[in-house]
Phi, psi and omega in degrees: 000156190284169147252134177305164196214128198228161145214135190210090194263125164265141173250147208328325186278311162347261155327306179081008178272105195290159195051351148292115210262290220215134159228151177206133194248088200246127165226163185085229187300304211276011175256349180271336173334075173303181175236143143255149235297153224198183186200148158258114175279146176033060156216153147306131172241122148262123185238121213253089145290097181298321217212181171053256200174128167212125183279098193222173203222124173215139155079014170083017159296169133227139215227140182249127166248130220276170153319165158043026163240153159216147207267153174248172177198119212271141186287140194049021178300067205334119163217174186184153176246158182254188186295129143270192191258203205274323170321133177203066229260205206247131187291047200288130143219165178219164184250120194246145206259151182292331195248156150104166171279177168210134205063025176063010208257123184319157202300353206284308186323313166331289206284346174276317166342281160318296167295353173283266177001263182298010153235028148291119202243031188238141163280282211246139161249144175232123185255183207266152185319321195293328198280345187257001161285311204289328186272337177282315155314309190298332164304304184298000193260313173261041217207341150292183161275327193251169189303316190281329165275005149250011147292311172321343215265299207273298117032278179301314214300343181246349142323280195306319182278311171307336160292329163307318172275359170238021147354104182296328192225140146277151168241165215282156201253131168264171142307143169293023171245261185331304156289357135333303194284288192309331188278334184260353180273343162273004138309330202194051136312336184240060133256173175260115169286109100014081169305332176298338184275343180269329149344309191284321180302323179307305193103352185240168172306153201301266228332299183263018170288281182323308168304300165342268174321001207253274158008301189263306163282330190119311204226178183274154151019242185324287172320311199289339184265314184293337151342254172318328159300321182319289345156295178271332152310343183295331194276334185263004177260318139351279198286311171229168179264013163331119170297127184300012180276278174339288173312334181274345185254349174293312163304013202042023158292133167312344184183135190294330164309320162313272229285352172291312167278009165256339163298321188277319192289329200239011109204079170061005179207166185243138208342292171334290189300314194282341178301304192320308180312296178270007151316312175284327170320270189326323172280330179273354183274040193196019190218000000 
């Protein structure tokens, strides 16, 4: 079966969010696209990842972008993107104009806005599941008709940029051997990962592949994979109703019990508490 395939660009009459140029939405094939390279006068470009690996390129960098990242991209700046690999989660981005108010928001509030902007000096940020939920509610908000749901729309959409900017971390531009490595182990989350394959993809001897990755990443291997499996089973424990047995086998855990306790070790609950957790979220952000 296909998987559906959407672009949904809203523009400023759309929306009704002043100095927003473009909100915009891509998932399947139309999240696969490349671009090629391009420039925006005076406007800011922010770019959103759910899921997979996208390669894009600014200012003559190249930069790999992960799930839960988002790229920042500086007004009249050349970028571009390749073709990603087949893994392909869903793309949001939007355009902020340099000059000018923004959001109808009183002038100082404009202008603190503006200066969050023009001193930003992180390319790539990395944000929390929640925050690329808020932007994705808010599309979904203004992408109606009616009024009330797009004050709600225009609201989160300026929650949510503010929770961007206060990103606890950038995350970090690796070496092409460690990245290599990192693209295929968020490739094949739901496999039994291979140290010798990842080893091999570094190019380098176990020794210094391991120190490397340490190094570069924080945790080992290994940890950084049960980390990322964890870490990505939260959407499907969320999300769905799926027995958590299932979802532990999907990941390739040896057993739902291993994997019920390493859910409880890296966040703090156990699978059951947190769908209990977000069941009630999710209700009360609906009522």
């Amino acid at each position: 079966m296909r998987s559906e395939s959407f672009r949904t660009v809203l523009t400023q009459e759309q929306h009704a969010m002043q100095g927003v140029p473009a909100f915009g939405r891509s998932t399947g094939a139309d999240a696969a696209l490349p671009l090629i390279p391009h420039s925006h006068k005076d406007k800011y470009e922010i770019v959103l990842l759910s899921a997979g690996v996208r390669c894009l390129h600014a200012d003559g960098v190249n930069y790999t972008v992960y799930e839960n990242n988002a790229f920042f991209v500086r007004p009249n700046e050349v970028h571009s993107a390749d073709r990603p690999t087949k893994t392909s989660g869903e793309i949001l981005w939007f355009q902020l104009n340099a000059t000018g108010n923004l959001l109808d928001l009183p002038e100082q509030t404009s202008k603190f806005i503006q200066f969050k902007l023009s001193s930003c000096q992180t390319r790539l940020f990395c944000i929390t599941p929640s925050i690329f939920s808020s932007f994705q509610e808010s599309f979904r908000l203004l992408n109606r008709n009616d009024t009330i749901s797009r004050l709600k729309g225009q609201s989160l959409f300026l929650y949510a940029l503010l929770s961007l900017f206060e990103a606890p971390k950038a995350a970090q531009i690796l070496s092409p051997e460690i990245d290599r490595v990192k693209q295929c182990i968020m490739l094949h989350l739901h496999d039994a990962i291979d140290m010798d394959v990842l080893c091999d993809k570094s190019g380098m001897p176990m020794r210094t592949f391991l120190e490397e990755f340490e190094r570069q990443i924080g945790f080992s291997p290994k940890e950084y994979i049960l980390r990322s499996k964890i870490e990505r089973s939260c959407i499907d424990i969320a999300k769905t109703q799926k027995p958590f047995a299932d979802i532990a086998f999907s990941y390739h855990f040896s057993s739902a019990s291993y994997f019920s306790i390493l859910f409880k070790r890296y966040q703090g609950c156990t699978p059951k508490q947190y769908r209990k957790k977000y069941s009630k979220k999710r209700g009360s952000d609906h009522k």
